[in-house]
N, CA, C and O atoms as a MOPAC input file, in Angstrom:
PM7 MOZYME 1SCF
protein

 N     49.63700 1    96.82500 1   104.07900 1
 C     50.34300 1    97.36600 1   105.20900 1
 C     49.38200 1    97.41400 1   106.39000 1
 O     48.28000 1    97.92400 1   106.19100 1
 N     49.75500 1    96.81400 1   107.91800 1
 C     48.79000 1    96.78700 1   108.70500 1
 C     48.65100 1    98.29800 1   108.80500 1
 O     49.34300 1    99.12400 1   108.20800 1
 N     47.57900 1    98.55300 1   109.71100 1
 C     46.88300 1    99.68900 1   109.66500 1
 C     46.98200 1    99.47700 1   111.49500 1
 O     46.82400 1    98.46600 1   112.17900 1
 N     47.32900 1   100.98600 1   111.90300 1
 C     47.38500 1   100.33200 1   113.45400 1
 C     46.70500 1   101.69000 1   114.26500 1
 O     47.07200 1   102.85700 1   114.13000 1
 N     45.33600 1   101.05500 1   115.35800 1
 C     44.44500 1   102.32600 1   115.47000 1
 C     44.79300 1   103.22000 1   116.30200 1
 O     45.57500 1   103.11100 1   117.24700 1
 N     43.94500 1   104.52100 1   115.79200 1
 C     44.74100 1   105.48900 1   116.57000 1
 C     44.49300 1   105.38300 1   118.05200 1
 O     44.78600 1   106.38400 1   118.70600 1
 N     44.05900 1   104.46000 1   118.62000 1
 C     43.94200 1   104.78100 1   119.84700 1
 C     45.24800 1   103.74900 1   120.70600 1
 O     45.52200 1   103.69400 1   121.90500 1
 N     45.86000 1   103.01200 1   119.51100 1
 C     47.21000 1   102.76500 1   120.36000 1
 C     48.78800 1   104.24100 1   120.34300 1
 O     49.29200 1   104.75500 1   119.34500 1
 N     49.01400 1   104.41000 1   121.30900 1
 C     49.90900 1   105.26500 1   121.21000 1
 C     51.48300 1   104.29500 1   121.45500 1
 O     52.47600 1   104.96000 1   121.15900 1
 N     51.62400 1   103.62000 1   121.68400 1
 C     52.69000 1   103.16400 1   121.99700 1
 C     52.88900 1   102.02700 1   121.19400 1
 O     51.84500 1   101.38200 1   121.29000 1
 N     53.92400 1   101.24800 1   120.21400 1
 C     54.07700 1   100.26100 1   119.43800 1
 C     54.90100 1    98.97400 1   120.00200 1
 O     55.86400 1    99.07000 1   120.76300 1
 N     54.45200 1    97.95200 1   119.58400 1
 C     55.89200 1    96.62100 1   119.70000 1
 C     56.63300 1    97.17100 1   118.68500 1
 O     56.39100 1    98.06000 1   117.86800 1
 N     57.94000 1    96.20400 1   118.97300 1
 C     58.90600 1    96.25700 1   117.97600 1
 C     58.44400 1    95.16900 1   116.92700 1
 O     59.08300 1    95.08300 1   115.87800 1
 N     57.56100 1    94.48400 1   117.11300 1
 C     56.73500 1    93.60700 1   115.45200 1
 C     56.01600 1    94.75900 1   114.84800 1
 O     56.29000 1    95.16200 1   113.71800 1
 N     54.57500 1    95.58900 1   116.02300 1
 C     54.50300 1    96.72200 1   115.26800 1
 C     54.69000 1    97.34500 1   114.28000 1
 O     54.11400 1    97.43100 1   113.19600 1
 N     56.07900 1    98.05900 1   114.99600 1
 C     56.69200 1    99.14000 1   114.59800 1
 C     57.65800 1    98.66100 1   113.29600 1
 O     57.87300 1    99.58400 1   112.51000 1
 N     58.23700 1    97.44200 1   112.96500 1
 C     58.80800 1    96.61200 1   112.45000 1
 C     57.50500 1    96.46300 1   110.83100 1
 O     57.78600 1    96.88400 1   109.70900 1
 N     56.46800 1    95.92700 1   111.12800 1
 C     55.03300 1    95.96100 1   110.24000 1
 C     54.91700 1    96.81300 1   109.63800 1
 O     55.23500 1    96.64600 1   108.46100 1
 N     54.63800 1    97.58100 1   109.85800 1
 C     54.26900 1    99.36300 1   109.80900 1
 C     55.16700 1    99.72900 1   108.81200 1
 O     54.86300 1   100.01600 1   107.65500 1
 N     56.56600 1    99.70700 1   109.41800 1
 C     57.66600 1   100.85100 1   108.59200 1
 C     58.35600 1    99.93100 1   107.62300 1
 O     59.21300 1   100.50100 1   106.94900 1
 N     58.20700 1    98.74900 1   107.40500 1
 C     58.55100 1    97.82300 1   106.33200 1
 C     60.35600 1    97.49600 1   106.88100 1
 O     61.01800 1    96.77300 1   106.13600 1
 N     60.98900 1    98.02200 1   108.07900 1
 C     61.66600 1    97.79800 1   108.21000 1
 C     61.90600 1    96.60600 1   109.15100 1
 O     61.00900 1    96.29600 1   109.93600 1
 N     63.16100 1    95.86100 1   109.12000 1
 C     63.03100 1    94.41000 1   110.03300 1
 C     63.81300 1    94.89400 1   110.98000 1
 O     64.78100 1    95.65400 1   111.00900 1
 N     62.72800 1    93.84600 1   112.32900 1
 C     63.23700 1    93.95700 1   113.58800 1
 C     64.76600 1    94.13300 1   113.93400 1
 O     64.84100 1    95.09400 1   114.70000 1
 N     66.13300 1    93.55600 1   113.66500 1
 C     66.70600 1    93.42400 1   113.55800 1
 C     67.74800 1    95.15500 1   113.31000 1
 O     68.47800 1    95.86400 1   114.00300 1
 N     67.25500 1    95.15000 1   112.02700 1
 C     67.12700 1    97.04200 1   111.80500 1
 C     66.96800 1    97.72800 1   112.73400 1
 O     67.94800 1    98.35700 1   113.13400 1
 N     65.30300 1    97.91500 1   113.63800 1
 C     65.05800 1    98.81300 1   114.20900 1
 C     66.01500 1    98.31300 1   115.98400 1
 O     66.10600 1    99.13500 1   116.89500 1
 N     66.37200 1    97.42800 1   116.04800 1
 C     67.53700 1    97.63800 1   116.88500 1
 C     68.46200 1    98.27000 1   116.79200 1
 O     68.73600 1    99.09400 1   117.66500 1
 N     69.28100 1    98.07300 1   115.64100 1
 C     70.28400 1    98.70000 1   114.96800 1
 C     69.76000 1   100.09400 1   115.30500 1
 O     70.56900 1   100.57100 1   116.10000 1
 N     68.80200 1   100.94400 1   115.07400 1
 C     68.93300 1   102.00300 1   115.16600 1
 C     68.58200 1   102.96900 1   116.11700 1
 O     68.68100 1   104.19500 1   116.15800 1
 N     67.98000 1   101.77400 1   117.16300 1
 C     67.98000 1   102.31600 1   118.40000 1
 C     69.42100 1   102.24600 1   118.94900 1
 O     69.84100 1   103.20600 1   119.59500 1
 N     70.32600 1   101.00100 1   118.69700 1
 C     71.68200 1   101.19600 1   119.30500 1
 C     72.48100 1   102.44200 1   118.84300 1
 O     73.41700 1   102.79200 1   119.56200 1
 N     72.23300 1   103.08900 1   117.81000 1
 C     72.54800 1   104.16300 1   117.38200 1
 C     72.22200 1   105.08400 1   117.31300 1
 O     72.86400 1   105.84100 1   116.58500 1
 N     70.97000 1   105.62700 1   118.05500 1
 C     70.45000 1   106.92700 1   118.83500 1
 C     69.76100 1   107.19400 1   117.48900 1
 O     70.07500 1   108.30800 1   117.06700 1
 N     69.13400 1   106.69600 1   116.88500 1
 C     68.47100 1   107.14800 1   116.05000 1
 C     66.92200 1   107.01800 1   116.19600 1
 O     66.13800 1   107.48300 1   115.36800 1
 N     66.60100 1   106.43200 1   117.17200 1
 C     65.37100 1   105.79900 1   117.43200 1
 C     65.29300 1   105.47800 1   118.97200 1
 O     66.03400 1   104.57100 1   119.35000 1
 N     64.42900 1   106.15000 1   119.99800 1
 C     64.52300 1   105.33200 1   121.11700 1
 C     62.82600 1   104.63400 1   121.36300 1
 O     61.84500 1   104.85300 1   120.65300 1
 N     62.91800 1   103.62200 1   122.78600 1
 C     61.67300 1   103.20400 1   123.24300 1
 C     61.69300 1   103.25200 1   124.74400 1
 O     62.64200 1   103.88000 1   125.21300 1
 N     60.94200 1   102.78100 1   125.50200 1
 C     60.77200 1   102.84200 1   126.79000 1
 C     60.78200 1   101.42900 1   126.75500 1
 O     60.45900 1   100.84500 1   125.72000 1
 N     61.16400 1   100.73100 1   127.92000 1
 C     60.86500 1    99.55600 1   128.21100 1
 C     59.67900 1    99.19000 1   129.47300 1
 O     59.51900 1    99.87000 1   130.48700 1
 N     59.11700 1    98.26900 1   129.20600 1
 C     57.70100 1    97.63700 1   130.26500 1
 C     58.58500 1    97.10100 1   131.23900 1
 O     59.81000 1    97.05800 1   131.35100 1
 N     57.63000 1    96.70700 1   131.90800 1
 C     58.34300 1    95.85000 1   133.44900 1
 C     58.75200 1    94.57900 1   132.75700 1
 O     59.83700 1    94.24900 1   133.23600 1
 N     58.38100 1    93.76000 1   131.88500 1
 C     58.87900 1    92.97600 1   130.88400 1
 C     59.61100 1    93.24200 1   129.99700 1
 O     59.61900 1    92.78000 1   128.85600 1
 N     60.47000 1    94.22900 1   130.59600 1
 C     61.65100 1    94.47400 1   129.50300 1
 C     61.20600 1    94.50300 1   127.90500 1
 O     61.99700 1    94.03600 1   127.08500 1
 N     60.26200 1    94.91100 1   127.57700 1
 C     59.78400 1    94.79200 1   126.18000 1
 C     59.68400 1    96.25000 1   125.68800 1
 O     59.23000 1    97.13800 1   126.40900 1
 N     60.12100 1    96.46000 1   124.44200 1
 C     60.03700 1    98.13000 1   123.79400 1
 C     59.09400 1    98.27100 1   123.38800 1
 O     58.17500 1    97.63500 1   122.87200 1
 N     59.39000 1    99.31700 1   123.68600 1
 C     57.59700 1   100.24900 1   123.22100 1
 C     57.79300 1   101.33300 1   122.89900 1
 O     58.52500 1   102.10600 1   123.51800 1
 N     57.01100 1   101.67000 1   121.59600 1
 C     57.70500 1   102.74900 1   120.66300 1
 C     56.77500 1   104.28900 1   120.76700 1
 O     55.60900 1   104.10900 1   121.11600 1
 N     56.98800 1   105.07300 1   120.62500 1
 C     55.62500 1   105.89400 1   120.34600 1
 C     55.59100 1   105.71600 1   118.88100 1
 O     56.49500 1   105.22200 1   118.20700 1
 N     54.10500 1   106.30900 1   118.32200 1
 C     54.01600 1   106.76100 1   117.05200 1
 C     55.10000 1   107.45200 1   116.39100 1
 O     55.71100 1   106.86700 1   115.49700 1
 N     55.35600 1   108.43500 1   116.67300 1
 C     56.43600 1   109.56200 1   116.20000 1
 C     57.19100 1   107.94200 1   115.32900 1
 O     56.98200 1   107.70100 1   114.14000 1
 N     57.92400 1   107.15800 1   116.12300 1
 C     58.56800 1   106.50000 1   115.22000 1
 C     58.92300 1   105.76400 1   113.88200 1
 O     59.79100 1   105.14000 1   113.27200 1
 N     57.45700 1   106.34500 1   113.84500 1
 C     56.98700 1   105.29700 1   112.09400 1
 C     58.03200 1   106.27300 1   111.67500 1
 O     59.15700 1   105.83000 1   111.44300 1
 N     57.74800 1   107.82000 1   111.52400 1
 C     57.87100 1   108.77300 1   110.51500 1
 C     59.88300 1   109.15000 1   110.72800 1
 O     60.72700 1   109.48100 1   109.89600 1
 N     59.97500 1   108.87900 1   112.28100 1
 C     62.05000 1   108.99400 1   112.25000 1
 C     62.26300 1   107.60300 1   111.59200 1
 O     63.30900 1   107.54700 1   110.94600 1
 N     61.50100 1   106.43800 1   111.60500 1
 C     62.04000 1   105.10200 1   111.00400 1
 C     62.10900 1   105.28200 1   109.10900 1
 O     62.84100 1   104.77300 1   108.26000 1
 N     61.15300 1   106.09400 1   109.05100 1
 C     61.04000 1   106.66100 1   107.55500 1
 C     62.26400 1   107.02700 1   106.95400 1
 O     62.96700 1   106.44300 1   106.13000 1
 N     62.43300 1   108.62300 1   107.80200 1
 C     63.51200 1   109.36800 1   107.37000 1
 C     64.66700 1   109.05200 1   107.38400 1
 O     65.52200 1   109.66600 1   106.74500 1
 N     64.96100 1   107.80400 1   108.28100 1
 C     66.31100 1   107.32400 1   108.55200 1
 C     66.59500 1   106.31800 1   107.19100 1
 O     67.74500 1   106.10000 1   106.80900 1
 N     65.63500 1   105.85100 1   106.64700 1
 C     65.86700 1   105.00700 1   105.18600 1
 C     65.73400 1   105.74300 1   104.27500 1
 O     66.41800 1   105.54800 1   103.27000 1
 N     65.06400 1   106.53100 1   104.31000 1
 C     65.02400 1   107.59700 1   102.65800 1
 C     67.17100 1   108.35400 1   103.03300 1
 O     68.03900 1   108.33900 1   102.16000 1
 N     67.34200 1   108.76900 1   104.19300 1
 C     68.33000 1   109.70100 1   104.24800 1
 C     69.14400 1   108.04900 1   103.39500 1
 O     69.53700 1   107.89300 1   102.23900 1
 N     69.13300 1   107.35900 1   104.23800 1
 C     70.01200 1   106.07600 1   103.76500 1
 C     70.51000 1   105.93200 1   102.59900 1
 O     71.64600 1   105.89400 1   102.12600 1
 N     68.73200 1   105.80900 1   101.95000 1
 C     68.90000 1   105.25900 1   100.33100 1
 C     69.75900 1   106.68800 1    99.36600 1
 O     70.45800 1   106.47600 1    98.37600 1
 N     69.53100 1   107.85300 1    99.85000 1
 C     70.65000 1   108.72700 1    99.41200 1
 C     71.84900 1   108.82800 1    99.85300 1
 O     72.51300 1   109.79800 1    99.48800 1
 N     72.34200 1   107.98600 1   100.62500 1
 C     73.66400 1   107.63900 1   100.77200 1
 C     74.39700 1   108.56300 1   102.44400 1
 O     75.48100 1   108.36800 1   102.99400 1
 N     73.27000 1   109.54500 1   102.82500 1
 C     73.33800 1   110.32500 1   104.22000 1
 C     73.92600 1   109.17700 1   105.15000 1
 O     73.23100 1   108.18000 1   105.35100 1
 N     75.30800 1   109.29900 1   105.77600 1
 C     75.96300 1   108.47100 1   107.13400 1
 C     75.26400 1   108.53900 1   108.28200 1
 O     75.01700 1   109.66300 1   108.72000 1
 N     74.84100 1   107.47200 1   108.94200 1
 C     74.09400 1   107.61300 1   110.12400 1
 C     74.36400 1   108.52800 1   111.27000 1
 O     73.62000 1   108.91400 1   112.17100 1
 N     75.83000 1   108.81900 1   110.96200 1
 C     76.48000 1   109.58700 1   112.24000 1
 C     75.26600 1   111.07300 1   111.83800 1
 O     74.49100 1   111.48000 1   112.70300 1
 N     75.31000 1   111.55500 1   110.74300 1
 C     74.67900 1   112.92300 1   110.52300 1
 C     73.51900 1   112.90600 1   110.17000 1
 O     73.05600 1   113.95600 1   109.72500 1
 N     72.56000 1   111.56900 1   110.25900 1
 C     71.11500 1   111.32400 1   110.19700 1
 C     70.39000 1   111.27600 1   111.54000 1
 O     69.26800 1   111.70200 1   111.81400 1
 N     71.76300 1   110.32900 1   112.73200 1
 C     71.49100 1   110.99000 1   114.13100 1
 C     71.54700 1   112.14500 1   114.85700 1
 O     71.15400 1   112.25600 1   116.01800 1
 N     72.25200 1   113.40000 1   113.87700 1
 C     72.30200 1   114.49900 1   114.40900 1
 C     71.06700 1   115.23600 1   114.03100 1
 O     70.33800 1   115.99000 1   114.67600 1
 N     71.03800 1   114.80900 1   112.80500 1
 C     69.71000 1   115.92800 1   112.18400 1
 C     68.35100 1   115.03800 1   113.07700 1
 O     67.37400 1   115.73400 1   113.35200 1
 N     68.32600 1   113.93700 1   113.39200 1
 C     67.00100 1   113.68600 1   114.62300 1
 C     67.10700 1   114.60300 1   115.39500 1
 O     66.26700 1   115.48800 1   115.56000 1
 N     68.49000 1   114.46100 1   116.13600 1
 C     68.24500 1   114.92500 1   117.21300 1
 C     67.98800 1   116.18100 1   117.72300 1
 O     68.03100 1   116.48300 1   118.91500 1
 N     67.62500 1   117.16600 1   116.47000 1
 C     67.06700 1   118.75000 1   116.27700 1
 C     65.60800 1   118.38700 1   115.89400 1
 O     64.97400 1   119.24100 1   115.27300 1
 N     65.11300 1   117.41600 1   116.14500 1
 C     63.78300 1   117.50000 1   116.09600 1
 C     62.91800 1   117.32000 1   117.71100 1
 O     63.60700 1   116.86500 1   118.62400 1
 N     61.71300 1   117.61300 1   117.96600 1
 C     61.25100 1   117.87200 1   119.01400 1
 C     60.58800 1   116.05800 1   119.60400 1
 O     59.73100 1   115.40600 1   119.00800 1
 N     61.20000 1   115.70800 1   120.68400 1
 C     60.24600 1   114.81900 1   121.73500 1
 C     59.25300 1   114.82300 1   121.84700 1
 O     58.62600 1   115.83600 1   122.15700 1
 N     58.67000 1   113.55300 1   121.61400 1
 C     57.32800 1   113.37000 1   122.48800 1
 C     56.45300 1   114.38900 1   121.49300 1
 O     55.68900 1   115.25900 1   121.91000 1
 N     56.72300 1   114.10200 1   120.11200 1
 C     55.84000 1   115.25200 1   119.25800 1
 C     55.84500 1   114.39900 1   117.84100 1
 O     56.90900 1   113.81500 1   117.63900 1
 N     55.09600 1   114.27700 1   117.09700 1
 C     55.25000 1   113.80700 1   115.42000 1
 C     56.05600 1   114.97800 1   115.00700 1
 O     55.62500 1   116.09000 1   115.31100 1
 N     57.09600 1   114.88300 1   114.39700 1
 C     57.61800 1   116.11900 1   113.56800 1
 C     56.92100 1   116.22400 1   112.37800 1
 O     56.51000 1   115.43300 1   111.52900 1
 N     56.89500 1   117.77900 1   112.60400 1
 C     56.14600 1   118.17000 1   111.24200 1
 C     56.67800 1   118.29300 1   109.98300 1
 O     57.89400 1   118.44500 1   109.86800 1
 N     55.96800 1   118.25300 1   109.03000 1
 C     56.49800 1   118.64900 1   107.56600 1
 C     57.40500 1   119.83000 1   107.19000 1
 O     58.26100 1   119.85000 1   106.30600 1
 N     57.04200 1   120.82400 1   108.05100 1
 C     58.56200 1   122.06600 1   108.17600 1
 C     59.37100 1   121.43500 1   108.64900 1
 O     60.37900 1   121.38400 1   107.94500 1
 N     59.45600 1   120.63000 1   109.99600 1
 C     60.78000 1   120.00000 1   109.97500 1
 C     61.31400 1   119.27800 1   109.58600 1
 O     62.53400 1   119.39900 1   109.69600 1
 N     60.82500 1   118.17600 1   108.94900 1
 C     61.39500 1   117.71600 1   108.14800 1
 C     61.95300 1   118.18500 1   106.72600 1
 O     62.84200 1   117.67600 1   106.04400 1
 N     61.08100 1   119.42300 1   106.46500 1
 C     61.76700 1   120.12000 1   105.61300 1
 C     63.34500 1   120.99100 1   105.64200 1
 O     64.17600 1   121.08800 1   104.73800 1
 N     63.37000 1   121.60000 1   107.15500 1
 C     64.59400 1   122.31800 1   107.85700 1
 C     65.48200 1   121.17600 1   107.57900 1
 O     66.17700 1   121.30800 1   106.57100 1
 N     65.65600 1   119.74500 1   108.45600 1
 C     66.54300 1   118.73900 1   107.96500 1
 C     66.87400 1   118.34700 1   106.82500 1
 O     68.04800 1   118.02000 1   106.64700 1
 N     66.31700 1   118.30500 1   106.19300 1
 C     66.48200 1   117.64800 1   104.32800 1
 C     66.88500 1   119.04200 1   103.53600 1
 O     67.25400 1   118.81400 1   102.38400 1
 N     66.89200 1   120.35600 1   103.89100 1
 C     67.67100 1   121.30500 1   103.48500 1
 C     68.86300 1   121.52100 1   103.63600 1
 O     69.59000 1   122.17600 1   102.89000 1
 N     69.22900 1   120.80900 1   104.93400 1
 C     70.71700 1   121.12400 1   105.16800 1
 C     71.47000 1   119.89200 1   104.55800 1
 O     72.54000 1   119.59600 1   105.08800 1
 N     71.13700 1   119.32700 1   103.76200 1
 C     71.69400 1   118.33800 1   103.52100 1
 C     71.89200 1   118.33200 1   101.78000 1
 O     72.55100 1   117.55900 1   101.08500 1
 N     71.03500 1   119.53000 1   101.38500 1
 C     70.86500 1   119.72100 1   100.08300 1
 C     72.49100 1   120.12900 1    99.03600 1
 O     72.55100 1   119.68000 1    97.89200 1
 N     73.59600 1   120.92800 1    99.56400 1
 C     74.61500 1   120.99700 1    99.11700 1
 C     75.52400 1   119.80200 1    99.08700 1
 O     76.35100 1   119.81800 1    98.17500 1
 N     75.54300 1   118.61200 1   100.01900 1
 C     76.16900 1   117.64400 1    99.92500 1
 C     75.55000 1   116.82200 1    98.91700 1
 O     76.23900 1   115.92000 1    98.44100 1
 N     74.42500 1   116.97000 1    98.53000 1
 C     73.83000 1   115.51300 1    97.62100 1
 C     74.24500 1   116.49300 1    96.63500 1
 O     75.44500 1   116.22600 1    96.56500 1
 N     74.09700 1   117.22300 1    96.01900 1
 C     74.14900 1   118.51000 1    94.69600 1
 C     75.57900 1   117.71300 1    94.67300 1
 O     75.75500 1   116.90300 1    93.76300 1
 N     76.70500 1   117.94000 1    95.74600 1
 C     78.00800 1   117.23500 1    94.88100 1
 C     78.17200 1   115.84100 1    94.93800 1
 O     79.19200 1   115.41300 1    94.39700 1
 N     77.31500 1   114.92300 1    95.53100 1
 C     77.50300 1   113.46800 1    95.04100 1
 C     77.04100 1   113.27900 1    93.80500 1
 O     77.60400 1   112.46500 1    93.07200 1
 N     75.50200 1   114.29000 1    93.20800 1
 C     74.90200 1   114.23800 1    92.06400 1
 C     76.28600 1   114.59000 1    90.99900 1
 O     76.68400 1   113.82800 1    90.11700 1
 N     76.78600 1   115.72200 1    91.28500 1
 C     77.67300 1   116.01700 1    90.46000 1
 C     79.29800 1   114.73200 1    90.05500 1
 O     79.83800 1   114.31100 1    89.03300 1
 N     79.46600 1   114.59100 1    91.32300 1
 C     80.67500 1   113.74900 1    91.15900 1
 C     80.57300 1   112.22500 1    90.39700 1
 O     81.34800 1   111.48900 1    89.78700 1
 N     78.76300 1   112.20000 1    90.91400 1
 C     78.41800 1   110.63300 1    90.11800 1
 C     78.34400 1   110.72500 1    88.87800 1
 O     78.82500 1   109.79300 1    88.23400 1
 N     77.58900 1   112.11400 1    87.98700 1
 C     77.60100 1   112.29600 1    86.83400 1
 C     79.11200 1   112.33300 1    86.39500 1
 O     79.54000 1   111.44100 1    85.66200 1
 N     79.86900 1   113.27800 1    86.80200 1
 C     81.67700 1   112.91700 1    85.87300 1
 C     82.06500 1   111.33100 1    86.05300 1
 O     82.79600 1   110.87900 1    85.17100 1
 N     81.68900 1   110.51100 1    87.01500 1
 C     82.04400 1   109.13900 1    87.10100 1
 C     81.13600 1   108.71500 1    85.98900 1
 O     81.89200 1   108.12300 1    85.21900 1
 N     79.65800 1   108.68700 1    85.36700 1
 C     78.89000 1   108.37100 1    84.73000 1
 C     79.36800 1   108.75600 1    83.28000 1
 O     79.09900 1   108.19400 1    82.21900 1
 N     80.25800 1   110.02300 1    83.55100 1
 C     80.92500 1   110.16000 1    81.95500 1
 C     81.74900 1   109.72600 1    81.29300 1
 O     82.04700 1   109.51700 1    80.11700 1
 N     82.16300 1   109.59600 1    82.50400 1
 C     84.25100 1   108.81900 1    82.13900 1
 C     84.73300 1   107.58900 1    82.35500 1
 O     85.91100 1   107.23500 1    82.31200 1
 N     83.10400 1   106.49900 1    82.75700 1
 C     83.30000 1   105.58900 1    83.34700 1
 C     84.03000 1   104.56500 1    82.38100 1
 O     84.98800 1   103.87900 1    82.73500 1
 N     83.49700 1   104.54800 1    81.20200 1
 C     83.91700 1   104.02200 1    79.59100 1
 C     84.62900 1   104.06200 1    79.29400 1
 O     85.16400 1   103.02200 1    78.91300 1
 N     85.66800 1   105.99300 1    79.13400 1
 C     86.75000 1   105.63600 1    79.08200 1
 C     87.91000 1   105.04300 1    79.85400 1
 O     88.99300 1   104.65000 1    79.42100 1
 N     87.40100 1   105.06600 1    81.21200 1
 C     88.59300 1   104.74300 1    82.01400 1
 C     88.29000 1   103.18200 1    82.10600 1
 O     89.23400 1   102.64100 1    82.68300 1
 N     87.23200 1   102.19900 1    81.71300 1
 C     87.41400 1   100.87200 1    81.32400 1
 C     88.07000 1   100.68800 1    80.03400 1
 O     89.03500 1    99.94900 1    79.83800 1
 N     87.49100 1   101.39400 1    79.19000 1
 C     88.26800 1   100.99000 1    77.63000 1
 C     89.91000 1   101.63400 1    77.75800 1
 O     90.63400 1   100.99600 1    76.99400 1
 N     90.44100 1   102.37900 1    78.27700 1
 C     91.77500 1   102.86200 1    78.91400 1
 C     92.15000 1   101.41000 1    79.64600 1
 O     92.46200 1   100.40700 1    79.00400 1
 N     92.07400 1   101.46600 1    80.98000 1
 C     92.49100 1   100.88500 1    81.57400 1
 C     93.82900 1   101.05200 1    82.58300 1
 O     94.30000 1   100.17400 1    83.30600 1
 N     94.35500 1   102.58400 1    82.40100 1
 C     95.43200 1   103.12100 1    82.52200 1
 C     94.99400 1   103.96200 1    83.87600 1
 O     96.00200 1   104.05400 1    84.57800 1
 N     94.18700 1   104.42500 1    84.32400 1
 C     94.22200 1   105.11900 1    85.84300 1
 C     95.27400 1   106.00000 1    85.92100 1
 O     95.71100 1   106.55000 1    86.93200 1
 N     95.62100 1   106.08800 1    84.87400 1
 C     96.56900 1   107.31300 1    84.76200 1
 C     96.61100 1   108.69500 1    86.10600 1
 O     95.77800 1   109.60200 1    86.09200 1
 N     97.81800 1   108.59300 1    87.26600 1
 C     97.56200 1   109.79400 1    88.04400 1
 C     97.67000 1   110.85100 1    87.42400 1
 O     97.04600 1   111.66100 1    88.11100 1
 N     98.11000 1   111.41700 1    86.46500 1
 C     98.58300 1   112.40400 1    85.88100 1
 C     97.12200 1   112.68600 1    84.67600 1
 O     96.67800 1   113.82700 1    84.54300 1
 N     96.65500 1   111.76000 1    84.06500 1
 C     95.23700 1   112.82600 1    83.25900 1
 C     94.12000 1   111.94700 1    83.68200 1
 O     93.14400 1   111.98600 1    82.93400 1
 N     94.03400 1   111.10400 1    84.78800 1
 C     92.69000 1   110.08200 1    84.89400 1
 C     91.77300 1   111.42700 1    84.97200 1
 O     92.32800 1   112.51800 1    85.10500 1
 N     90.29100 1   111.31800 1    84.88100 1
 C     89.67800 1   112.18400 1    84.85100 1
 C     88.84600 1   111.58200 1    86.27200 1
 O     88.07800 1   112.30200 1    86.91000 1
 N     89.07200 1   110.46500 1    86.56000 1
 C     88.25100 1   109.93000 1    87.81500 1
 C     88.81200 1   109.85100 1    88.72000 1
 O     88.26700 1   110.11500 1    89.79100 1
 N     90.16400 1   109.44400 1    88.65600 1
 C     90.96600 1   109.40000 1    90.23600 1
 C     91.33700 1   110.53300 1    90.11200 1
 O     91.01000 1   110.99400 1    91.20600 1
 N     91.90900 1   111.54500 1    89.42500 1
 C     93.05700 1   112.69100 1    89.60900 1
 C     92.47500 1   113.65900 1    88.75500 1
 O     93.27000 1   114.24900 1    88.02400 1
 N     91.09100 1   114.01200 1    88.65700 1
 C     90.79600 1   115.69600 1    88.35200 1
 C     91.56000 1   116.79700 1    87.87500 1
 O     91.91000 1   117.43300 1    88.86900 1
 N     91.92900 1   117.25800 1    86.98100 1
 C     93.00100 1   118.27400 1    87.29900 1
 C     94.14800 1   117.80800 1    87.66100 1
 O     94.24700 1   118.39300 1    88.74000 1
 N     95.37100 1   117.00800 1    87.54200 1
 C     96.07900 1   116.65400 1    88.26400 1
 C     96.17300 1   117.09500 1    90.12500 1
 O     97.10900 1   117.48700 1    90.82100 1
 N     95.61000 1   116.97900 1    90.24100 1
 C     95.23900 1   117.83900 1    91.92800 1
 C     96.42300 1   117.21900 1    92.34300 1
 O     97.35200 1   117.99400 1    92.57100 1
 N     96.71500 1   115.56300 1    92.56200 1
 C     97.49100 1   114.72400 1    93.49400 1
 C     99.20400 1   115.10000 1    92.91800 1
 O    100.17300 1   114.97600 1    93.66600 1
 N     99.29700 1   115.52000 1    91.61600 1
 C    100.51000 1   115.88500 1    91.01500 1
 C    100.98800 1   116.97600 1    91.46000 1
 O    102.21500 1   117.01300 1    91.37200 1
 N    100.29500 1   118.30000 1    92.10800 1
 C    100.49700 1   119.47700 1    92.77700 1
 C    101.12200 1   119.13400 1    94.02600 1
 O    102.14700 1   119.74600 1    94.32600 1
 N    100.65400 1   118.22000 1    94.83200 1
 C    100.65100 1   117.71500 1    96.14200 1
 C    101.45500 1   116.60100 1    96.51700 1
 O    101.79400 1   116.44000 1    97.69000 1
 N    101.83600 1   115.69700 1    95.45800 1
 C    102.25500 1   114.53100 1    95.89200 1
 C    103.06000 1   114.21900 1    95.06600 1
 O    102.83400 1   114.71200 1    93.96100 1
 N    104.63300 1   113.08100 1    95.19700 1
 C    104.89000 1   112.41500 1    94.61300 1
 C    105.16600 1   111.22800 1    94.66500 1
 O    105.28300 1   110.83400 1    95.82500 1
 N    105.37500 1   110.22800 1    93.65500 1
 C    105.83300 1   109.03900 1    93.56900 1
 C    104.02000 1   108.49600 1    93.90500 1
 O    102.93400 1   109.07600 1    93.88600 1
 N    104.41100 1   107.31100 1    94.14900 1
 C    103.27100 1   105.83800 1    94.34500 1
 C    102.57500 1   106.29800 1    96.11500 1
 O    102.72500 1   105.67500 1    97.16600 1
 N    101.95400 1   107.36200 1    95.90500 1
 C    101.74200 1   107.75000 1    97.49500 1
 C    100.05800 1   107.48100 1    97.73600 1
 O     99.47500 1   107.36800 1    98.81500 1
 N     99.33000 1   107.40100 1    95.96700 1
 C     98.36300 1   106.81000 1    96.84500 1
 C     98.06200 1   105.30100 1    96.94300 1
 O     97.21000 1   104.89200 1    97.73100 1

């Protein structure tokens, strides 16, 4: 991994691209999506600060747990400018996010249980599937072919 010295404060997008293992291409993407900004030179060229290695980080770890960008750009945007965020904050962000993964963990495990039977079934049954219809929930609420 290049190594880039501390006495540059400001990055290219090859840089910054090097660095965070993510491709150029990407770190557009997530500047078009407020997840990442740069300044531009009189050559129209971006230039990143440092801070960005570590939001280019968090924006792929939130990813690889399945976090929507819409609420990975919100939780940036409670972090401080023109500053490296610190390890408390990044801790404050990745807490609030802790009850939503607890029920994807959970919902993936009942899919991880029942996945077998509902292949060896084959029936999707609305009335006892244990994967589409929980509890009959949709039978309380709904009838006929509504979903």
């Amino acid at each position: 991994m290049p190594q880039i010295p501390e006495k540059v404060h400001e990055l290219t997008v090859g840089q910054l691209s090097a660095r965070s293992g993510a491709a150029v291409s990407a770190l557009h993407f997530y500047e078009a999506k407020g997840l990442i900004s740069s300044r531009r030179t009189s050559g129209n060229q971006r230039r990143y600060t440092r801070d960005a290695l570590r939001r280019v980080a968090f924006v792929r770890a939130a990813q690889r747990v399945g976090i929507p960008l819409a609420s990975i750009r919100d939780a940036l945007a409670q972090l401080p400018e023109e500053r490296t965020p610190t390890r408390e904050d990044w801790a404050r962000l990745s807490e609030a996010w802790r009850a939503e993964l607890d029920e994807r963990i959970m919902r993936l495990g009942r899919l991880r249980d029942h996945l077998t039977d509902c292949i060896g079934c084959g029936c999707l049954s609305m009335k006892t599937c244990a994967l589409s219809n929980p509890d009959d929930v949709f039978g309380e609420r709904l009838t006929g072919s509504r979903l």
